[in-house]
N, C-alpha and C positions, 0 to 999 in steps of 0.2 A: 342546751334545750333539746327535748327531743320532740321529733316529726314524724310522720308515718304517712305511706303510699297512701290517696284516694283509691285505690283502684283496688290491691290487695290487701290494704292494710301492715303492710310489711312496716315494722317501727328502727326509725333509728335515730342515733345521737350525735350531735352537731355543734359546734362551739357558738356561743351567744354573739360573738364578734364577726362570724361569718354569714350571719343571718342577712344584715344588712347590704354586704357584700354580692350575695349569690342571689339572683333572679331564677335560675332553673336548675334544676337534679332529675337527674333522670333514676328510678328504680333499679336496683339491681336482677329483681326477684322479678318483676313482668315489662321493665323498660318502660313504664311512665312515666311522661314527661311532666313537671309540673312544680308550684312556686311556691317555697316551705315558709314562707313570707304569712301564705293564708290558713300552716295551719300551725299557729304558736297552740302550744301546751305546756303544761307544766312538765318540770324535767322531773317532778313526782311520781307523776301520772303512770300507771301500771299498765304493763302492754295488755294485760288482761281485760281490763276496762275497754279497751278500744273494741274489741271485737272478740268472743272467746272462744270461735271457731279458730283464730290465727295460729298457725304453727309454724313460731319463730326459730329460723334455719342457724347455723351457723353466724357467724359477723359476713358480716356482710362490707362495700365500701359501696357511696353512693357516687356515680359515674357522671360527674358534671360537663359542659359543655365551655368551662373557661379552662383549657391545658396547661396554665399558669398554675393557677391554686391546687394546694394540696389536694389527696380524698379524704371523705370525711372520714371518720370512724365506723367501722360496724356494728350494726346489733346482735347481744346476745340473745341466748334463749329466754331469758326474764332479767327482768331490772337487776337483779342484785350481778346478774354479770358485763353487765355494761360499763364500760369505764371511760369516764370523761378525759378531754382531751385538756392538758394544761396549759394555763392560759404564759403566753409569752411577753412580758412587759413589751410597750414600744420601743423603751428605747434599747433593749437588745436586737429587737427587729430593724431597727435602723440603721444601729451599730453593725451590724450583719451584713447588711445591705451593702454601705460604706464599704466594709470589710471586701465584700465582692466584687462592687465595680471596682475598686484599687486594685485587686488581683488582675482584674481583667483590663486593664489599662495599663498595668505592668507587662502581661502576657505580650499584650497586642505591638506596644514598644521594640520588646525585643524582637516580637516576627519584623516588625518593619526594619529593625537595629540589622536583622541577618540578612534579609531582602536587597539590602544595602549595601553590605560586604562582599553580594556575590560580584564575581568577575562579568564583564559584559559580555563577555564567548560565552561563558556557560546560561546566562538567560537566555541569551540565543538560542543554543542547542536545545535548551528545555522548550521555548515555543516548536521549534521544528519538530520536539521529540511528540507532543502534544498535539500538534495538528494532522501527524501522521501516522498518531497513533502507537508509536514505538513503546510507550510507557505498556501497552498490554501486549505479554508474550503470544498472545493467541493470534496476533496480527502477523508476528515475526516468519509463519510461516506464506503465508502471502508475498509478504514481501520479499523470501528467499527464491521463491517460483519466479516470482519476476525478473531480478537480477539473474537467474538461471538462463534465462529465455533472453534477454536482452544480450547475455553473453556469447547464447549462442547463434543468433543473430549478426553480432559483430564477427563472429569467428567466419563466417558464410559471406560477407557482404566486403570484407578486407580477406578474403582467403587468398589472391593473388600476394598481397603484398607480404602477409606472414608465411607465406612458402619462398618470394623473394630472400625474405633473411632468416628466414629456419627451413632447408629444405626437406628435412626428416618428414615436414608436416604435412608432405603431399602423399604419401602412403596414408595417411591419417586419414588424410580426404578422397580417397581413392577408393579406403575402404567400406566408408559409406556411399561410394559410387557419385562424387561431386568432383568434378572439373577443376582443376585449381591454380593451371597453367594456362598462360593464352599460347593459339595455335603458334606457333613458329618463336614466343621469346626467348632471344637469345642469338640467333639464327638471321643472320646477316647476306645483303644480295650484296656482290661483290665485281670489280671488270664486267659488270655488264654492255656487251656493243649489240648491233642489230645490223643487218647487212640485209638491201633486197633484191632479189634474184629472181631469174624469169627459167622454166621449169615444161616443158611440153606445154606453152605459150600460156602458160599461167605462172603471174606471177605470186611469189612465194618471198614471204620475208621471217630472216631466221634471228632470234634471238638467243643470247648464250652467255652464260658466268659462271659465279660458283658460287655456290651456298655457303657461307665459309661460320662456322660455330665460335663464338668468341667467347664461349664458358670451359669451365675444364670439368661438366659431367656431359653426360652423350645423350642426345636432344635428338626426340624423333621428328622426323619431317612432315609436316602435314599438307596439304594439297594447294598446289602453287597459283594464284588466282592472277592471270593475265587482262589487262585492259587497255585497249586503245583510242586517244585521246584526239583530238584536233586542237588547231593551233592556238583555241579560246580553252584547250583545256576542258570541252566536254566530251560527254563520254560518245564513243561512238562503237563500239565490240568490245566483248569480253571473253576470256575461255578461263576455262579450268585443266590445271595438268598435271598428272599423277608425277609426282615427286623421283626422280633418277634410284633413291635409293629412300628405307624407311630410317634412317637414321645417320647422324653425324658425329663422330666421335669427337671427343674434347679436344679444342682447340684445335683442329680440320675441316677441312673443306671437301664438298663434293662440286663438280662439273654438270651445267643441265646444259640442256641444248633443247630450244623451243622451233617448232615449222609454223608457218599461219599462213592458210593459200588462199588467194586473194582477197589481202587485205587493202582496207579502203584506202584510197588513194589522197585522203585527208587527213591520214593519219600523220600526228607530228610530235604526240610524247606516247611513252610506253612508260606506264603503271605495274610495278611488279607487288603482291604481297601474300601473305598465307590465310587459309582458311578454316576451320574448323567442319571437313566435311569427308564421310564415309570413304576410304580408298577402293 
């Protein structure tokens, strides 16, 4: 059957079984919308008849608004090159049909068949891979900066303890100007006694030992932080004292020897330990 735009007149040809089917076509030629229902004609009928100013374009397809169904056929420039669309018994259409939902019940079988086979690890991994995005490379560098930063984080936050059992690694961090030792590890107070003594009527109490190194590389000394306690153990004086020598060689000892004038007279334990401060 053929139909033609109200609006332009534009004609085109259309199967008689989809007539019933299709409520709206949209024109190709000025996109009017409208319902080929109202305008049966004869499949006779000469485009010329309709209008004789029309000047019918190439074929055309007419743009319906069901994404299911086919498009229709276009029009030619006159009847004789218009070619109908042939007609499809039903029951090749059905057979067809058949034919495709069985494919697609087969298909869908075997995705669920393989779905099935995979290992539980690997569903796993594939959710994680998916959540975090891993499946697109463009993510990967993000996530390499991070693990970067997190690494070197931990290299900063445990840098005592990997200079502990890799000692090479303190030049490493030395030469980013980071600290990597504590003040005095290593570095052992040894025969410590204290003696109090009275001194042009001040008295004077002397403390003395030896710094003794229990490592076999040579450990600088850093400044020796004195405090004196009473009998509960709180604190009651402190000093600071520059170190006998800057360093101790492996597995050596050096001698200090401490003066304190007049210390408190409550004093009943002595605190000895190292500082981390300018000589």
């Amino acid at each position: 059957m053929q139909i033609y735009c109200p609006k332009c007149k534009t004609a085109y040809q259309i199967d008689d079984g989809l007539i019933d089917e299709v409520r709206k076509v949209r024109c190709a030629n000025c996109h009017e919308i409208f319902n080929p229902q109202d305008f049966r004609v004869s499949v006779n009928l000469q485009v010329e008849a309709i209008d004789d100013e029309i000047e019918v374009s190439a074929a055309r397809t007419v743009e319906r608004e069901l994404p299911a169904e086919p498009d229709l056929p276009a029009a030619g420039e006159n009847e004789d090159e218009v070619s109908e669309t042939p007609a499809v018994p039903q029951s090749e259409k059905s057979d067809d049909l058949k034919e495709m939902f069985a494919r697609l019940s087969t298909q869908t079988e075997e995705i669920f068949a393989a779905e099935a086979a995979i290992p539980g690890y690997k569903k796993a991994w594939y959710q994680v891979r998916d959540f975090f995005g891993l499946n697109q490379r463009r993510n990967y560098k993000y996530y390499f900066f991070l693990l970067a930063l997190m690494f070197l984080l931990a290299l900063y936050n445990w840098r005592y303890e990997i200079v502990r059992h890799a000692a090479f690694m303190e030049y490493a961090y030395s030469a980013v100007g980071i600290k990597s030792r504590i003040p005095g590890e290593g570095l052992e107070f040894q025969n410590v006694t204290r003696r109090e003594f009275e001194k042009d009527d001040i008295n004077h109490m002397e403390v003395k030992g030896f710094i003794v190194n229990a490592t076999d590389r040579q450990i600088d000394i850093p400044t020796i932080h004195l405090e004196l306690l009473n009998r509960d153990a709180e604190f009651i004086e402190e000093k600071d004292i520059t170190p006998p020598a800057n360093s101790v060689q492996p597995n050596g000892n050096i001698a200090f020897n401490i003066i304190i004038a007049k210390p408190s007279s409550l004093t009943k334990y002595i605190y000895l330990t190292f500082i981390d401060k300018e000589k």
